[in-house]
N, C-alpha and C positions, 0 to 999 in steps of 0.2 A: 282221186287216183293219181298216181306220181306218173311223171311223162316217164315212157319209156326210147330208145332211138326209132321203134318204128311207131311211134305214137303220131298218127297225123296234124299235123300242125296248119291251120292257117294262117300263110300273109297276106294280106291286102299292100299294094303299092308296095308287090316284091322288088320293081326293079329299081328303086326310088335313090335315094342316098342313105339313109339309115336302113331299107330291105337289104340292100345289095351285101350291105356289110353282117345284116341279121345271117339272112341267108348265107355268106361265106363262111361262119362263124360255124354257124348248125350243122352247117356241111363237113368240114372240118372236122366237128366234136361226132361224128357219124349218125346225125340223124336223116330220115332216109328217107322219110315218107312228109317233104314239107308242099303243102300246097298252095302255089303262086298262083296270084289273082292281080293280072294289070287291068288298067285303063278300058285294054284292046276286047278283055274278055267280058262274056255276056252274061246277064244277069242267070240266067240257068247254070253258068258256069261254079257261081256262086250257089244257087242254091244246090246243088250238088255239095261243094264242100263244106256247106254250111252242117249238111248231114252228116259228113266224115268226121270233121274237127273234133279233135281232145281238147284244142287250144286252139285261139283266135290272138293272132298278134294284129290288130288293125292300124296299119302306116299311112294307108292312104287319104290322100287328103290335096287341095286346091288351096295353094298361095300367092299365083300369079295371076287369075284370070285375065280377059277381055273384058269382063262383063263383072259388077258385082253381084251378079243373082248365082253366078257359077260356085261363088264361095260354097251358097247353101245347096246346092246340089250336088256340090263332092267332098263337103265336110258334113253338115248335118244331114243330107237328105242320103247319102249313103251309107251312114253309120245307120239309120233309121232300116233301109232298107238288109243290112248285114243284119242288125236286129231280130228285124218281124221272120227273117229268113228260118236263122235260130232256134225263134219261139215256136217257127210253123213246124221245125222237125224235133219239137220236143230236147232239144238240145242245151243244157245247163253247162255243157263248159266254160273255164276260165276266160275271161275276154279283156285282153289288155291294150290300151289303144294310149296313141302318143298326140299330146294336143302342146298348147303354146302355153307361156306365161302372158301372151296379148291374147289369150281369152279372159281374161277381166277388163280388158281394154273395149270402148265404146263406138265398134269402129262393124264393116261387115265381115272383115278376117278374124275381129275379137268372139265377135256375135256368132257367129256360125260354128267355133271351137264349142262355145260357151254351151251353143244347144246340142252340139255332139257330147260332151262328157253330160251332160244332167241327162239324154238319153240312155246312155253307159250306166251310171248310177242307179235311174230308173228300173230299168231291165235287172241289172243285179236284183234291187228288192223284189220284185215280181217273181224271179224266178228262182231265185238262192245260189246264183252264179256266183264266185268269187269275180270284181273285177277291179281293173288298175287300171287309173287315169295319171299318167305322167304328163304333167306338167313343165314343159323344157324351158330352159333359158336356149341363146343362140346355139349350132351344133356344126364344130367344124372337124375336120379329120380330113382322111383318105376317100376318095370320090364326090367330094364333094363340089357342087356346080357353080364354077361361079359367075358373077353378073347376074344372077337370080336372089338367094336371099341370102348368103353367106357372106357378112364383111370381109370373114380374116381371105375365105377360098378367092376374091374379087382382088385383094390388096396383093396375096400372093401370084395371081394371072398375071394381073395386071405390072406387078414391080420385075418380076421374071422378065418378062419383054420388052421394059423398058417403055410401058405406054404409063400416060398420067392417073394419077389416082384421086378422088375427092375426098377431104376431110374436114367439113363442115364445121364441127363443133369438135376440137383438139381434147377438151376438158370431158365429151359424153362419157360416162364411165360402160362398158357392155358387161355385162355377165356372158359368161361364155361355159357350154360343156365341151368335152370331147368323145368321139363318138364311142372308140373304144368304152367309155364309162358307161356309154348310153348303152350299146350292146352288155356289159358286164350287168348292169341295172334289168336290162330286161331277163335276160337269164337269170339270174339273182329268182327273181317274179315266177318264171318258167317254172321251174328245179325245185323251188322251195317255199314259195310266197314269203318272201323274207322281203320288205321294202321297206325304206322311208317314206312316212307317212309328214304332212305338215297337220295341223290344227282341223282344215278343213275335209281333210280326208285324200289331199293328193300326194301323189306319188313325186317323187323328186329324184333326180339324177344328182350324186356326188361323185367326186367334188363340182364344185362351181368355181370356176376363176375370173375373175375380175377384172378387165384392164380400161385402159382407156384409150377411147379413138385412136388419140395422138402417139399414145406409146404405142398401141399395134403398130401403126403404122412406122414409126420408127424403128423396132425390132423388125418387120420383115424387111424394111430397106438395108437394112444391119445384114442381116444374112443373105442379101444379096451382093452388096458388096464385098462381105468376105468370100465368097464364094466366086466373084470376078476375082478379087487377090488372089485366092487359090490358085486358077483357073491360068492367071496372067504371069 
């Protein structure tokens, strides 16, 4: 069934940096009935809208922990529970969830992605959900936090004020999306089930751009000095 604007929509990690901007986006385009689910809110909260949902956009997820055990409790073990939530209220809608390209990676941020989206997949064949696992490369834009996981957002804080910046490896090359794509991508998915699909069955944001360490960081010290010219 095609969303409609008052079709209820779940977000998980609405206030995140890829929700904030889902949600300004929906908001915007007039849908009316989106239901945010942070951190703060309790598992009942959840299964409430587990039962409204036409559509499951799931954002949320742990990159920074304290602890490595926290990965798997707020990537896999609450995809798990957003899940069983789902199945408990007979609920087959679409469920699209946003994971890393470091889940192929051998690590417990890799691993914990890794057991979220084969969850994701799993649940589809069980229940004949349509679902989409995007697989992102890095995601910079508007709100985005930095000194947490975002190069370009940390390069740009940090060259604005004039404080130092590290670059390791001059030659790393990143892949990089923007979030605008990411938002464009997920609606894409929303609206139409129209995705890019790779070999393995995931989901991909385009375009992808590519730079390296050394030139990021040479283009945003560029635009900060033009902008003292400006300015001076």
């Amino acid at each position: 069934m095609a969303l409609t604007k008052d079709s209820p929509i779940l977000i998980t990690g609405a206030g995140g940096f890829v929700g904030k901007n889902l949600v300004a986006e929906l908001s915007a385009r007039g849908y009316s009935a989106l239901l945010c689910f942070e951190k703060e809110d309790t598992p009942d909260t959840l299964d409430e809208y587990c039962r409204k949902a036409a559509f499951v956009v799931h954002l949320a997820g742990i990159n920074r922990p304290k602890d490595p055990s926290e990965f798997y409790a707020g990537n896999s073990g609450l995809t798990d529970l957003l899940l069983a939530d789902l199945e408990a209220a007979g609920n087959a809608c679409p469920v699209l969830v946003t994971s890393s390209v470091q889940a192929a990676l051998d690590n417990d941020y890799g691993r914990s992605k890794l057991q979220a989206e084969e969850a994701i997949f799993a649940h589809g064949q069980r229940v004949g959900a349509p679902v989409y696992v995007f697989r992102m490369e890095g995601v910079f834009g508007k709100w985005c936090r930095p000194n947490y996981n975002s190069v370009v957002a940390t390069f740009c804080h940090n060259i604005a004020r004039d404080l130092p910046i590290q670059v390791r490896d001059p030659a790393y090359e990143l892949p990089l999306v923007y979030i605008d794509d990411v938002i464009r991508c997920i609606l894409e998915a929303m609206q139409s089930g129209t995705v890019q699909r790779d070999a393995e069955g995931y989901c991909r944001i385009h375009p992808v751009h590519r730079v390296t360490l050394g030139h990021l960081a040479e283009l945003i010290e560029g635009f900060a000095a033009a902008r003292k010219g400006s300015l001076g």
